[in-house]
Every structure is written in C-alpha cells, then in structure tokens.
MARROVO-59064 format. One record per residue (C-alpha): residue number from 1; residue in one letter; z negated, x negated, y negated. Coordinates in Angstrom, 2 decimals, decimal comma, always signed. Example, Ala and Ser with C-alpha at 12.3 -4.5 7.8 and 13.67 -1.06 7.14 Angstrom:
// MARROVO-59064
<site><nr>1</nr><rest>A</rest><c3>-7,80</c3><c1>-12,30</c1><c2>+4,50</c2></site>
<site><nr>2</nr><rest>S</rest><c3>-7,14</c3><c1>-13,67</c1><c2>+1,06</c2></site>
// end
This chain:
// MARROVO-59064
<site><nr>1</nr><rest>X</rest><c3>+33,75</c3><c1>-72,35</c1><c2>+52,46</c2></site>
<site><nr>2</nr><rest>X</rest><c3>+31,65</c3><c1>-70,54</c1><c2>+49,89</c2></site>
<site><nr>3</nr><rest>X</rest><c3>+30,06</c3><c1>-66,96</c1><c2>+50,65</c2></site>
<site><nr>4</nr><rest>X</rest><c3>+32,40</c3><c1>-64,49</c1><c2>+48,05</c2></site>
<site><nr>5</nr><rest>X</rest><c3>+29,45</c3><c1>-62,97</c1><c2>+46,71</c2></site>
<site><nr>6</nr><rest>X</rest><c3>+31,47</c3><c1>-60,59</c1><c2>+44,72</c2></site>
<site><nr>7</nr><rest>X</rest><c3>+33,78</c3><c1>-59,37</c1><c2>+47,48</c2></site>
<site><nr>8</nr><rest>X</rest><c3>+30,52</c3><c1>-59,33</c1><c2>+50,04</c2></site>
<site><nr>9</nr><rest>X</rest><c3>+30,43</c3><c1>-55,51</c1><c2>+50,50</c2></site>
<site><nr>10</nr><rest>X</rest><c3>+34,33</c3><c1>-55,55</c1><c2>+51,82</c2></site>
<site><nr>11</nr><rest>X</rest><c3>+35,09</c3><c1>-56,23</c1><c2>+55,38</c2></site>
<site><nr>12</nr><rest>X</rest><c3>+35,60</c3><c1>-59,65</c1><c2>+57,14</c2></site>
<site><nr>13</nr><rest>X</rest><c3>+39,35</c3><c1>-58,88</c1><c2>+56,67</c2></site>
<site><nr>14</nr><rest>X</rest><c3>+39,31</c3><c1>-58,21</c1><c2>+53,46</c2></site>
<site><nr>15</nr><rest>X</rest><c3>+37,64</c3><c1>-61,53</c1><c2>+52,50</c2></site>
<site><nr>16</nr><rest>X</rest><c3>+39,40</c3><c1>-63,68</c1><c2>+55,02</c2></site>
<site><nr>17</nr><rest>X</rest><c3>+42,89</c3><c1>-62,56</c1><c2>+53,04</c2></site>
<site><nr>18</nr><rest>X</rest><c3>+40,98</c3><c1>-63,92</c1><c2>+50,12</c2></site>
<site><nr>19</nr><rest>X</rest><c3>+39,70</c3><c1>-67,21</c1><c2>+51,53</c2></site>
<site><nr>20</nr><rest>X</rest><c3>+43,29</c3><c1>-67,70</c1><c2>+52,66</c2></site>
<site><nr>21</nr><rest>X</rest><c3>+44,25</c3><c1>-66,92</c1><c2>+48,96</c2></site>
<site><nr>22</nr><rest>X</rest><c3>+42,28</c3><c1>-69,54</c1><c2>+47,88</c2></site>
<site><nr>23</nr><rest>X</rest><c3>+42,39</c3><c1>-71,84</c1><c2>+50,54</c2></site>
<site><nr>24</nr><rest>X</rest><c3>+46,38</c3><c1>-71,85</c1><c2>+49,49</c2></site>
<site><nr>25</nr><rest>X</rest><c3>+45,40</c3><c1>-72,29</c1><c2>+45,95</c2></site>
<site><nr>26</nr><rest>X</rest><c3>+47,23</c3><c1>-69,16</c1><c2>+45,25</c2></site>
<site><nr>27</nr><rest>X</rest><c3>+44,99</c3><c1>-67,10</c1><c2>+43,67</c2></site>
<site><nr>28</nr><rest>X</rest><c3>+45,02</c3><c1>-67,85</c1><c2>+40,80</c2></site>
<site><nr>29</nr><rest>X</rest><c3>+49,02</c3><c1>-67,52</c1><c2>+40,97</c2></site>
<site><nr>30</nr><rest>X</rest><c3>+48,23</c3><c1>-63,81</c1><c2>+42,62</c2></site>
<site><nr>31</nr><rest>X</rest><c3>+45,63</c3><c1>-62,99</c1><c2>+39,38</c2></site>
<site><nr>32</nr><rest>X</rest><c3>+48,00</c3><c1>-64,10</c1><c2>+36,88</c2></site>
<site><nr>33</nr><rest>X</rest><c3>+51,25</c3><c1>-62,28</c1><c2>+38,26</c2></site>
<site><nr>34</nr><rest>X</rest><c3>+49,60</c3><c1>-59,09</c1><c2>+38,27</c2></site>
<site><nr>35</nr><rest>X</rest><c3>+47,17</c3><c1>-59,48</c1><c2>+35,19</c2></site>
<site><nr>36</nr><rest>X</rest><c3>+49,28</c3><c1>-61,59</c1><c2>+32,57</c2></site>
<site><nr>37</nr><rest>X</rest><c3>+47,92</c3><c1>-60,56</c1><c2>+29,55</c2></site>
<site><nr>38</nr><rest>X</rest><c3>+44,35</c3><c1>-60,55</c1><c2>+27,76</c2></site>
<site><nr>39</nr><rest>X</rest><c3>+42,76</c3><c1>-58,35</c1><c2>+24,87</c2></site>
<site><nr>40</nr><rest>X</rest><c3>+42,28</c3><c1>-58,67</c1><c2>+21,26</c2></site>
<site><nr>41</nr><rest>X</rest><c3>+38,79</c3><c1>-56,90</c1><c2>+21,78</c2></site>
<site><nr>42</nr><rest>X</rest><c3>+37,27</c3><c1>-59,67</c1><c2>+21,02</c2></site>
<site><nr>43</nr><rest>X</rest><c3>+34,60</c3><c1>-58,56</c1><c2>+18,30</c2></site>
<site><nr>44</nr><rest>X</rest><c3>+31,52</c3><c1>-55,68</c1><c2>+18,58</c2></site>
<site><nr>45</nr><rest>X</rest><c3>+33,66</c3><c1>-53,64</c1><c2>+15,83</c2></site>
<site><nr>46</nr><rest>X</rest><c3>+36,45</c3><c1>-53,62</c1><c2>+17,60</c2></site>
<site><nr>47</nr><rest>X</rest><c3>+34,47</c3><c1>-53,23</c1><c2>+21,24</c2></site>
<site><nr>48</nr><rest>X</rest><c3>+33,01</c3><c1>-50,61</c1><c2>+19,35</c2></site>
<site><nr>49</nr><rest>X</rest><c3>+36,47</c3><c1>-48,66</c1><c2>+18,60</c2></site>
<site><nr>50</nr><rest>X</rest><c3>+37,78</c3><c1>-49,49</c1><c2>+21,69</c2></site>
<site><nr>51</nr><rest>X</rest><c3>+35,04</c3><c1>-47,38</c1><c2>+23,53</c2></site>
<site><nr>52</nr><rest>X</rest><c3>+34,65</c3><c1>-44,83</c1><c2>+20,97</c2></site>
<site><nr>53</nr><rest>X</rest><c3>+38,67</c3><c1>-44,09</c1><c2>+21,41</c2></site>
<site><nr>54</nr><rest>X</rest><c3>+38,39</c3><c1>-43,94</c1><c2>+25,41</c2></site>
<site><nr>55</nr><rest>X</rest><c3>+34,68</c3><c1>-41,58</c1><c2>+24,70</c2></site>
<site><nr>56</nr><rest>X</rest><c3>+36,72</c3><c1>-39,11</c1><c2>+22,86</c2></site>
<site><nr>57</nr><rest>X</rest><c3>+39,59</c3><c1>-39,37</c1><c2>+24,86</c2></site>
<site><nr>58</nr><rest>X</rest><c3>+38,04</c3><c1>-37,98</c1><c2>+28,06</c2></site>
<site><nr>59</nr><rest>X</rest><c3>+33,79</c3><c1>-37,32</c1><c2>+27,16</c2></site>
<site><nr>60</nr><rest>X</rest><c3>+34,42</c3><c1>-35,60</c1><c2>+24,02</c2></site>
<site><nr>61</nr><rest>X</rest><c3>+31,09</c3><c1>-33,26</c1><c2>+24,76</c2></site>
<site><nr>62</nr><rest>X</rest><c3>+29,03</c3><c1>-36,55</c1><c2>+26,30</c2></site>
<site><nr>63</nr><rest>X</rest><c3>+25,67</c3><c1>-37,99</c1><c2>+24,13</c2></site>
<site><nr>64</nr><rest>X</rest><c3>+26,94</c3><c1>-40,09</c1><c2>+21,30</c2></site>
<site><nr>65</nr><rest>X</rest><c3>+26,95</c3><c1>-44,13</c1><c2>+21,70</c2></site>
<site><nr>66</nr><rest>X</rest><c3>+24,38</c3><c1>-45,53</c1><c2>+18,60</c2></site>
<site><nr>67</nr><rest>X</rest><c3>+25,72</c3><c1>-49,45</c1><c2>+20,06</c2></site>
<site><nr>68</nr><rest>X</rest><c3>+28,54</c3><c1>-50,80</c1><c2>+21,80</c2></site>
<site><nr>69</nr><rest>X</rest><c3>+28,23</c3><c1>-54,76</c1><c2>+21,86</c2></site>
<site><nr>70</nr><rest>X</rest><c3>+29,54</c3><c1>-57,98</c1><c2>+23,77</c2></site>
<site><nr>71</nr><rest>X</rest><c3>+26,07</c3><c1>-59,60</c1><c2>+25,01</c2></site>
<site><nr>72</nr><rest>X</rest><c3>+26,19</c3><c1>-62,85</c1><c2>+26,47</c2></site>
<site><nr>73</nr><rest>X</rest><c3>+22,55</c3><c1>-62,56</c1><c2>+28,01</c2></site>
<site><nr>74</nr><rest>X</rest><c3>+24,17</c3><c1>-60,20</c1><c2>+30,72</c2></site>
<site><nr>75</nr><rest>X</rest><c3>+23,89</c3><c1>-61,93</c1><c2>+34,10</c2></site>
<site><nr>76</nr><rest>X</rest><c3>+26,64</c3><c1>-62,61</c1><c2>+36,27</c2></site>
<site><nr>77</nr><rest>X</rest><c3>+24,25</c3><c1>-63,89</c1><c2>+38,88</c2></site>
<site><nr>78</nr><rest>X</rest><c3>+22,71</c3><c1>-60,27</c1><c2>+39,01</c2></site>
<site><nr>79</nr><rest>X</rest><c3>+25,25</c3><c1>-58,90</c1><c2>+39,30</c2></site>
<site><nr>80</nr><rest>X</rest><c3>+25,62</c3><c1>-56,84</c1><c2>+36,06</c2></site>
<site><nr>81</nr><rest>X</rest><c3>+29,13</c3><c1>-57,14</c1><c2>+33,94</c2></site>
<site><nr>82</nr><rest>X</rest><c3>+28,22</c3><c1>-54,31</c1><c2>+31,59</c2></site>
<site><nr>83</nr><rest>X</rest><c3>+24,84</c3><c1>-52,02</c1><c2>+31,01</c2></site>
<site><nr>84</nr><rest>X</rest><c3>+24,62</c3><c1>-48,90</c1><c2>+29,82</c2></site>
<site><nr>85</nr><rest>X</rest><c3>+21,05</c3><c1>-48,24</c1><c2>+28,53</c2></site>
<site><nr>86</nr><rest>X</rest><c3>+19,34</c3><c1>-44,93</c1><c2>+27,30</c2></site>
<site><nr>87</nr><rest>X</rest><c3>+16,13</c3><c1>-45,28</c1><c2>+25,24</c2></site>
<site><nr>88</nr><rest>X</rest><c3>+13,59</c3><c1>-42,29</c1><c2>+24,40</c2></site>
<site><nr>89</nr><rest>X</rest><c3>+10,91</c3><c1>-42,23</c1><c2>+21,79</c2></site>
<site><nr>90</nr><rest>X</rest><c3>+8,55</c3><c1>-39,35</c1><c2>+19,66</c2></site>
<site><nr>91</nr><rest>X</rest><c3>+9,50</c3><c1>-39,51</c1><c2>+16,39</c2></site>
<site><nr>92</nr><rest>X</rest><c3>+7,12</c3><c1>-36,96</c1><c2>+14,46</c2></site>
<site><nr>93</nr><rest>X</rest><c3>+7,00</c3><c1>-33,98</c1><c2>+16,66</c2></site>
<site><nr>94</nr><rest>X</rest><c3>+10,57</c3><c1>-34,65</c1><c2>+17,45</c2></site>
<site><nr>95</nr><rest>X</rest><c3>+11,95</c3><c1>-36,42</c1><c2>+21,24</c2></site>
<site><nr>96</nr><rest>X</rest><c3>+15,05</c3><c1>-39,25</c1><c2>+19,76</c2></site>
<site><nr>97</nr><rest>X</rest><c3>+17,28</c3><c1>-40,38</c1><c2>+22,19</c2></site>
<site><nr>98</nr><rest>X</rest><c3>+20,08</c3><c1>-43,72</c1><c2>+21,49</c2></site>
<site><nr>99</nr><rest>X</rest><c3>+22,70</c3><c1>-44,25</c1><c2>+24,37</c2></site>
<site><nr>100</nr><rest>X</rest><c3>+23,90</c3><c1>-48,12</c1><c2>+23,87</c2></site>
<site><nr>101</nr><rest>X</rest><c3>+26,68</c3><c1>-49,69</c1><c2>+26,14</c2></site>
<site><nr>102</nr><rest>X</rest><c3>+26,40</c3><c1>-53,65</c1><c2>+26,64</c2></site>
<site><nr>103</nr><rest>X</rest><c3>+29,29</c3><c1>-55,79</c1><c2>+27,82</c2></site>
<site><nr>104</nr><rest>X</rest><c3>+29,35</c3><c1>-59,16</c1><c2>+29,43</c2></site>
<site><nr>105</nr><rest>X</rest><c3>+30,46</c3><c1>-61,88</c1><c2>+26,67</c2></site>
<site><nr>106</nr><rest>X</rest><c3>+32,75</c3><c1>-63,39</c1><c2>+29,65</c2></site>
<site><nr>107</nr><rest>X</rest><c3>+34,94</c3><c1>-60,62</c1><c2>+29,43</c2></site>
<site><nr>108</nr><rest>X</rest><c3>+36,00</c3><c1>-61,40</c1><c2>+25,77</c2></site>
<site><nr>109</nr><rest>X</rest><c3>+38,93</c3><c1>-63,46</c1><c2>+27,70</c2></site>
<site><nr>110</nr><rest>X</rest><c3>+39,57</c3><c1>-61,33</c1><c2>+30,61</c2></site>
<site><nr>111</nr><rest>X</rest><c3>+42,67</c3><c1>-58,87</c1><c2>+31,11</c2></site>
<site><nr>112</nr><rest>X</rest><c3>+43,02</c3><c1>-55,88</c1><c2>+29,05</c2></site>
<site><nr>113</nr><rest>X</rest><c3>+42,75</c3><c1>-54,22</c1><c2>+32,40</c2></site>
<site><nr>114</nr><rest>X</rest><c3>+39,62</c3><c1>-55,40</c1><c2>+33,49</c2></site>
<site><nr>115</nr><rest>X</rest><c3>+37,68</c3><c1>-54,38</c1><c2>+29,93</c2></site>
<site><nr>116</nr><rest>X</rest><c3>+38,82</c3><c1>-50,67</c1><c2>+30,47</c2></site>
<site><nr>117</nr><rest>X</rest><c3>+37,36</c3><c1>-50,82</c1><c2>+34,24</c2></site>
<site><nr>118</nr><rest>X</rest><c3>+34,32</c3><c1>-52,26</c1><c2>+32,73</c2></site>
<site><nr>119</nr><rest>X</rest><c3>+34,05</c3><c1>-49,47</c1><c2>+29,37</c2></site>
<site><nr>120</nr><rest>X</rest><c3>+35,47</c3><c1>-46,53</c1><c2>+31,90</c2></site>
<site><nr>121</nr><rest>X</rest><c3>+32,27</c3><c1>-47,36</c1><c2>+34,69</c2></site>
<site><nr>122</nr><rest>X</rest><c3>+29,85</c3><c1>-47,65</c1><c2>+31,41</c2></site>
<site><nr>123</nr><rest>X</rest><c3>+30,93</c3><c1>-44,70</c1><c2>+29,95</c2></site>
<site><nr>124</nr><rest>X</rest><c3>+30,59</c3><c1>-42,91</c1><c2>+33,12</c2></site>
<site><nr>125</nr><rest>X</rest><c3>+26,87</c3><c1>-43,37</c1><c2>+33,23</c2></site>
<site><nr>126</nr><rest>X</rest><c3>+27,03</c3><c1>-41,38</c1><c2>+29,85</c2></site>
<site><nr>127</nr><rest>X</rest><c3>+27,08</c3><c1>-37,95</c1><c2>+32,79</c2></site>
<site><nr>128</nr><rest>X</rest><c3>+26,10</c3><c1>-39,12</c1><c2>+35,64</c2></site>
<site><nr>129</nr><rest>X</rest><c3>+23,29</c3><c1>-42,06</c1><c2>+35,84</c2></site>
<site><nr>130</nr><rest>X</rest><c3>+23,95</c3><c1>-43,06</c1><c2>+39,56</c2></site>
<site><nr>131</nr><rest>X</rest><c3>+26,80</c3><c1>-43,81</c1><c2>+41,30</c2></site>
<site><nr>132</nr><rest>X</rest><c3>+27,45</c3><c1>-40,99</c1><c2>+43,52</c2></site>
<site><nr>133</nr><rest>X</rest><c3>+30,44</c3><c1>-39,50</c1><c2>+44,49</c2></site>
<site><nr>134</nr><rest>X</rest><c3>+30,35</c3><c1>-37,54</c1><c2>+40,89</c2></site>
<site><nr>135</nr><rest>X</rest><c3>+30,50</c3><c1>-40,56</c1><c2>+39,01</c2></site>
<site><nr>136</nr><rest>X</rest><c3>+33,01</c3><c1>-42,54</c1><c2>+40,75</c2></site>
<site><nr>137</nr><rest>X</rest><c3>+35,45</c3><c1>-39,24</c1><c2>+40,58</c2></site>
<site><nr>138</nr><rest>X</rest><c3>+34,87</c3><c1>-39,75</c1><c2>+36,83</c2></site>
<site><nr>139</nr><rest>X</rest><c3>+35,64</c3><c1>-43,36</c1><c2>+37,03</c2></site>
<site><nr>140</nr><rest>X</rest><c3>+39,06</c3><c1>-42,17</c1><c2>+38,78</c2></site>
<site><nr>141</nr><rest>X</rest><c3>+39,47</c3><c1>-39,54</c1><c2>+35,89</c2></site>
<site><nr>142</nr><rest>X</rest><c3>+39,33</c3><c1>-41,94</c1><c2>+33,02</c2></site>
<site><nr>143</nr><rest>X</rest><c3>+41,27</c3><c1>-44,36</c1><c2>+34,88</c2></site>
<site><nr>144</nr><rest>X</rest><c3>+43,59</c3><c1>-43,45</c1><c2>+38,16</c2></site>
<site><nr>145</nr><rest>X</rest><c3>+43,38</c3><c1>-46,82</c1><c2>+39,10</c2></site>
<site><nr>146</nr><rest>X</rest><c3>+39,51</c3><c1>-47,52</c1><c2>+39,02</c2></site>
<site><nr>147</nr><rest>X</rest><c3>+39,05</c3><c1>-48,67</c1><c2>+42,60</c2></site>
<site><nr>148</nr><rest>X</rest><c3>+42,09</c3><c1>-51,28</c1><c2>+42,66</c2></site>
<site><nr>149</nr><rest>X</rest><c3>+40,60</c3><c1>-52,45</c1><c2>+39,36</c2></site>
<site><nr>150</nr><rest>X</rest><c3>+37,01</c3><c1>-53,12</c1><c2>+39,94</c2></site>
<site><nr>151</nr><rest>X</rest><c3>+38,69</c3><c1>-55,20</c1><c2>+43,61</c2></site>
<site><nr>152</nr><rest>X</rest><c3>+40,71</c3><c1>-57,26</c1><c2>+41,31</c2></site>
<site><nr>153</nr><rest>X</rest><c3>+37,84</c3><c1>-58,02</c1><c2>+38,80</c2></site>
<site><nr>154</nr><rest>X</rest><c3>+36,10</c3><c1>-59,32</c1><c2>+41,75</c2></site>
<site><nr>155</nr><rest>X</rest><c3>+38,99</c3><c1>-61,44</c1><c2>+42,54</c2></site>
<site><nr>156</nr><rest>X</rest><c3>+38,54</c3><c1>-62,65</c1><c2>+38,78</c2></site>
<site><nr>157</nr><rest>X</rest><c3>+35,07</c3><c1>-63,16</c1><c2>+39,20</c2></site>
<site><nr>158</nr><rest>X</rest><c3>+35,45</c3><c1>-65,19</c1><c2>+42,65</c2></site>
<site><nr>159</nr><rest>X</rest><c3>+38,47</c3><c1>-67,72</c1><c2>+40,54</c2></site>
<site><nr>160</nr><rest>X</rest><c3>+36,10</c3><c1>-67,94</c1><c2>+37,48</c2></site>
<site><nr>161</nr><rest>X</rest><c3>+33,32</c3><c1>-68,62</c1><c2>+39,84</c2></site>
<site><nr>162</nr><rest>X</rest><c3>+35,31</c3><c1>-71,17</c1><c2>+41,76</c2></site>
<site><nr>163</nr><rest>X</rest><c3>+37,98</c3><c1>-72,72</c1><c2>+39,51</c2></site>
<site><nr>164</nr><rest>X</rest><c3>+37,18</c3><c1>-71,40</c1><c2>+36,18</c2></site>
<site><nr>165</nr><rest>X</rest><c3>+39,67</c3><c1>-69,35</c1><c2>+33,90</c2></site>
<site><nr>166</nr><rest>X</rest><c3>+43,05</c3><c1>-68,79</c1><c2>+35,07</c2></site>
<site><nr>167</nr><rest>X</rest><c3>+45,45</c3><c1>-70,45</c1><c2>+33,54</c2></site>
// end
C-alpha cells in the first residue's frame, strides 16, 4: 500500500480507517456523500470576490489583499495548496507593502467546502504569520468547522492522488 503522505501527521489509526476506505474502494463513495457539490469560483475575478467577501466578513481591520489568483505553479508535492505572500519595498522615502493570496489551480474543481478551508487558512496569515495556537483559533473563527475540513481535504488529496477526481 502507498504511504498517505497527506494524512502522515495522524495516527496509525487514523490512516489504517483510511487504507481500509480505500482498500474497499469506498472512498470515493465516503468523499462524495459528504461533499456533493463543487464551486463556480472558477476565475481570479471571482476568486478575487470570493476572498474579499470572507476578508470583510471577519478581518475588516486586516492589511488589504493587492492579488488574489488561482496559480497552477503551486506544488502539491510540497505540500503547499494555497500561499499567502507579503512583499516590502522603498519607494521614495516611503516603506510599500502588497499582501497577495495564491491558490492551487487544482482546487478550481474541488468542493465549495474545501476552497473556504483553503481562503479561511490564507486569510489567516493576513494576522498571524505562523501557525500557532492564535492562528488556528482564527481558522476556527472564520470557519467552526476548520479542523474537520482541512482532514477531509486530505482525504481529497489522497483520492486525487490515487484515483483521480471523484466522480
């Protein structure tokens, strides 16, 4: 069987569940049942709205976003489904600073559920940079169900990984 690279910081019990899942060909039966339906976020503009309406939702007093884009040079293999970048430079006698949020291409097609995981953990490096207990509380405050979330993209990421879209 395959290492689950994305579930490899959960216990052995927690990943034997999911080789049994798969073993049983059922997960992608378990993914579907619980995440039916995908997104019509599916250009930069509308990426860009998307994360502009959850920023003023809950960061109203956070730095303002100058990008919000899919990128499809993110790398699954490292890792990394969304960045969140901050970039400083002199400008006269002046100090300008651009926050930009990056998104995996792959999760064009994903479940609505699993973009808003993705936006709520970038825009959560908007106040705090590392992820302490401080950010993740923020995670949980833009979305109660973070933690349930972020297992269940893994899940997603172990079928894509394995079988390739649900379906």
């Amino acid at each position: 069987m395959q290492t689950l690279k994305y579930l490899a910081g959960y216990s052995a019990n927690i990943q034997d569940q999911v080789i049994k899942l798969i073993e049983a060909d059922k997960l992608n039966d378990f993914l579907l049942k619980k995440y039916p339906l995908g997104h019509e976020v599916k250009t930069d503009k509308a990426l860009y709205r998307y994360v502009m309406d959850l920023k003023s939702q809950y960061l109203k007093q956070s730095n303002p976003l100058s990008k919000v884009i899919y990128d499809d040079k993110i790398d699954l293999v490292h890792h990394a489904l969304g960045l969140h970048t901050f970039v400083s430079r002199v400008q006269g006698n002046q100090l300008k600073s651009k926050n930009e949020i990056r998104i995996g291409a792959v999760f064009k097609k994903c479940p609505v559920d699993f973009l808003r995981m993705i936006v709520v953990h970038e825009l959560a490096h908007l106040k705090e940079k590392d992820h302490n207990k401080a950010f993740y509380k923020l995670c949980d405050y833009m979305e109660p169900r973070y933690h349930q979330l972020e297992f269940d993209l893994r899940l997603y990421l172990t079928q894509l990984d394995l079988f390739g879209k649900p379906h």
